[in-house]
C-alpha positions as CSV (number, residue, x, y, z in Angstrom):
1,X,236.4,192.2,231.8
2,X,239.4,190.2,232.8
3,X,241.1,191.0,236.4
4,X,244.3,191.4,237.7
5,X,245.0,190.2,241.3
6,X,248.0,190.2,243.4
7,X,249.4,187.5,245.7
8,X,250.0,188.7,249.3
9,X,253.4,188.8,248.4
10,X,253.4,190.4,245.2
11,X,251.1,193.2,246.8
12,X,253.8,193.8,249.8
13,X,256.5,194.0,247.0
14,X,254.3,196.3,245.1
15,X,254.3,198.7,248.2
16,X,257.1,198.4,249.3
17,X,258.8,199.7,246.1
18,X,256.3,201.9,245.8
19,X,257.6,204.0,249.2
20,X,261.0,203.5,248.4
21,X,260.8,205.3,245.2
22,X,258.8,207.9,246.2
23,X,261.4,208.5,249.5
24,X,263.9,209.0,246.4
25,X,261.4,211.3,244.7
26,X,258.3,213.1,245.3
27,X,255.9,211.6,242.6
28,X,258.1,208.9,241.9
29,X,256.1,206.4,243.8
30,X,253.4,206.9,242.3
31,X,254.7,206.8,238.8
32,X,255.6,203.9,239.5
33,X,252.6,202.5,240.9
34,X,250.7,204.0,237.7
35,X,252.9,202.0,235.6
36,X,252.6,198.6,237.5
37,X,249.0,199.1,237.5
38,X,249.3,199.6,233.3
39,X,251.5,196.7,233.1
40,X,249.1,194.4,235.1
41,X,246.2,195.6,233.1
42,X,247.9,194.9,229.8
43,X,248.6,191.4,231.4
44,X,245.0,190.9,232.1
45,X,243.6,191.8,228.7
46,X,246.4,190.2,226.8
47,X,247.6,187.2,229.2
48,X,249.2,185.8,226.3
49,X,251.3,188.3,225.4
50,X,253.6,188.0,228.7
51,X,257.0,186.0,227.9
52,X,256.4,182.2,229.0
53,X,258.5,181.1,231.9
54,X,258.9,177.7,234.8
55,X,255.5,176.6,235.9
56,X,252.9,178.1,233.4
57,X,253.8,181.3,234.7
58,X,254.8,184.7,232.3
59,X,256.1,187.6,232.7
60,X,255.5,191.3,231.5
61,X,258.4,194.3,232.1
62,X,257.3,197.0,233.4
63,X,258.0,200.7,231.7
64,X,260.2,202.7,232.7
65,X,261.4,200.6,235.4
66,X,263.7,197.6,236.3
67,X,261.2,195.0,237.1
68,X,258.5,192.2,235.4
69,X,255.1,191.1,236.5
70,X,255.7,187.3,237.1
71,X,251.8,186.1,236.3
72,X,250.0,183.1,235.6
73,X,246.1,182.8,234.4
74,X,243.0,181.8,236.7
75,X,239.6,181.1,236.4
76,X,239.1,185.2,236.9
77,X,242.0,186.6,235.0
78,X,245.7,186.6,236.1
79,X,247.1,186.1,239.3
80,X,250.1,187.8,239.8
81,X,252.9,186.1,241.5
82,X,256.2,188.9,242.0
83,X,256.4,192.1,241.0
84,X,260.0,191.0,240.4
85,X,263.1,193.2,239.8
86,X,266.2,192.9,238.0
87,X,268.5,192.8,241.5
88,X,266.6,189.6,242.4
89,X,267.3,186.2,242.1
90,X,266.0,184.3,239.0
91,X,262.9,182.6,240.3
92,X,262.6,183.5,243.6
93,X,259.1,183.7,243.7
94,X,258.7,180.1,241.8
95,X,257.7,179.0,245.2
96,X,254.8,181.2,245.6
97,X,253.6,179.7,242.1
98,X,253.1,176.4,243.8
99,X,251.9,177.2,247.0
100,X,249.1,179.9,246.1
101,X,248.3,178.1,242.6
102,X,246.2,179.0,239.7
């Protein structure tokens, strides 16, 4: 079975939207966990799937929700690089891509 795994970075943006939706809603943040967790095992069993992007990287949108999985493959699965929302800069997290590798 393929694995997703999050950079240090993508996991503190994971949480931290994760608490700020559920502050706006009780259940929300975990909704929305639920559905990053879908989206990243999607990713993982169909890495291909994601739309291609700068540095071998793709990305997969997440339901319901304004933001991608920015992910690249590895030896064990996908790494994923920025849980990324729509706000954001394009390619902020191109950066991590090169420093953490895959």
């Amino acid at each position: 079975m393929t694995r997703a795994r999050f950079t240090r970075e993508a996991r503190a943006e994971f949480l931290a939207q994760t608490a700020y939706y559920e502050t706006l809603r009780k259940g929300l943040g975990a909704r929305f966990r639920a559905e990053i967790e879908q989206a990243a095992q999607l990713a993982a069993t169909f890495p291909l799937h994601g739309r291609p992007g700068p540095a071998s990287t793709r990305s997969r949108l997440v339901a319901d929700f304004p933001f991608k999985l920015v992910y690249a493959q590895a030896d064990f699965g996908i790494l994923i690089h920025a849980v990324a929302g729509d706000h954001q800069l394009p390619e902020y997290w191109l950066g991590r891509v090169r420093r953490n590798g895959t």
